[in-house]
C-alpha positions as a printed NumPy array, in Angstrom:
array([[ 20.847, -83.535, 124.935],
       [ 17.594, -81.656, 123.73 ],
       [ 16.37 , -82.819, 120.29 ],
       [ 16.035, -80.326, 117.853],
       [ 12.742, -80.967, 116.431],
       [ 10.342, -78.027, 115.968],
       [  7.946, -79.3  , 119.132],
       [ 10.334, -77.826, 122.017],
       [  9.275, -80.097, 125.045],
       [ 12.43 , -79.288, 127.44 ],
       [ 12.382, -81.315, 130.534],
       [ 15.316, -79.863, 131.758],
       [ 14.056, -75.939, 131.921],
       [ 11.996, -77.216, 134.545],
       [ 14.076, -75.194, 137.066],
       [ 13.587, -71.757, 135.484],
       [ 11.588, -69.604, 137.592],
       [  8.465, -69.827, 136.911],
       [  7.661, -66.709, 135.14 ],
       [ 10.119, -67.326, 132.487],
       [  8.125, -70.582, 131.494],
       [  5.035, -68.481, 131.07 ],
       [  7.277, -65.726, 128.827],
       [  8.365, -68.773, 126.753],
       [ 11.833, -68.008, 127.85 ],
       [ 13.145, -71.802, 126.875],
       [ 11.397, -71.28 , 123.156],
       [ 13.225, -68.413, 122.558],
       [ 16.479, -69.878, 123.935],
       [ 16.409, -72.71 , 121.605],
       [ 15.77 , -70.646, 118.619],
       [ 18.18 , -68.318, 119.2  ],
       [ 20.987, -71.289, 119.663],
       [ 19.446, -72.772, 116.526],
       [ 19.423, -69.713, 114.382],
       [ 23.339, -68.802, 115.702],
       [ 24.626, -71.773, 116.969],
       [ 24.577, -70.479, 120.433],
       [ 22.475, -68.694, 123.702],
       [ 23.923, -67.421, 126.699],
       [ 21.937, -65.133, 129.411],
       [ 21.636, -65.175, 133.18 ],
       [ 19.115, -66.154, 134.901],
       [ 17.362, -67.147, 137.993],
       [ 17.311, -71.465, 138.318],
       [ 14.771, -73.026, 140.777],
       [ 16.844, -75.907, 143.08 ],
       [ 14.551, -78.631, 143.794],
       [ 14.319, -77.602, 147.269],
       [ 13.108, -74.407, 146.145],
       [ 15.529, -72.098, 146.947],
       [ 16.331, -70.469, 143.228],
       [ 19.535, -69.24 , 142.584],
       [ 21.329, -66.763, 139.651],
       [ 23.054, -68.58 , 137.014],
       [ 25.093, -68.298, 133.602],
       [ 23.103, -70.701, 131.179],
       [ 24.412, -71.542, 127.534],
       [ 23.182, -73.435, 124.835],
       [ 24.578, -74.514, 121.946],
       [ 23.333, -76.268, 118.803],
       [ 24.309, -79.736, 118.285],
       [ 24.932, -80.297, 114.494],
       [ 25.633, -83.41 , 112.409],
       [ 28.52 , -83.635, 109.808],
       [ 25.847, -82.23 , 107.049],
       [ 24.921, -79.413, 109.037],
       [ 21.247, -80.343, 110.179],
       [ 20.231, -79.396, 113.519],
       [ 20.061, -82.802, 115.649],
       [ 19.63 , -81.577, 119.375],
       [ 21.038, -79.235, 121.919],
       [ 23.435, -78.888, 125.054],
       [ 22.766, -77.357, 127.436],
       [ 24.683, -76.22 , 130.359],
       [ 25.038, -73.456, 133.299],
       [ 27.236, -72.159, 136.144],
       [ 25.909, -70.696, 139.425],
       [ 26.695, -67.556, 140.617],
       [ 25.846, -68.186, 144.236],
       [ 27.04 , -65.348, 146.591],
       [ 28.195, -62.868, 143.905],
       [ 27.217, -61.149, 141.251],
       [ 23.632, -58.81 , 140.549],
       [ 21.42 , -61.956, 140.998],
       [ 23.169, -62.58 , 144.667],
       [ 22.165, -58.736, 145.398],
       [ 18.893, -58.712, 143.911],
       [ 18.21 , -62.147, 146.027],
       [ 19.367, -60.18 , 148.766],
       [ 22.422, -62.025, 148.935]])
């Protein structure tokens, strides 16, 4: 789970492609699934091999019993083989 202080440091968007680091693609994530709870898009994950891949990745807001904001989960499904990102890989 992410915690859900203000200072985003999210080790595990270190497979995004590269270029959505540099957008601050994660930043935005978070604050969308903070502000409604949850974030869903597609995008393109890095494997550690290299090889990326297009995937379905969600987000939701972790909350405690009070309502405060106490991390996030985060999740995602490939879409290996099918699918826009499979074309656009070439695929």
């Amino acid at each position: 789970m992410l915690r859900g202080n203000r200072d985003y440091r999210p080790t595990s968007f270190q497979f995004l492609h590269p270029e959505d680091r540099e957008q601050q693609v994660p930043q935005r994530a978070l604050e969308a699934a903070r502000k409604s709870g949850r974030f869903e898009a597609e995008w393109w994950r890095i494997r550690r091999d290299g090889t990326r891949f297009w995937a379905l990745a969600v987000i939701d807001a972790v909350r405690d019993e009070s309502g405060e904001l106490i991390g996030f989960r985060q999740g995602h499904q490939r879409h290996d083989g099918a699918g826009r990102g499979a074309a656009a890989a070439g695929g």
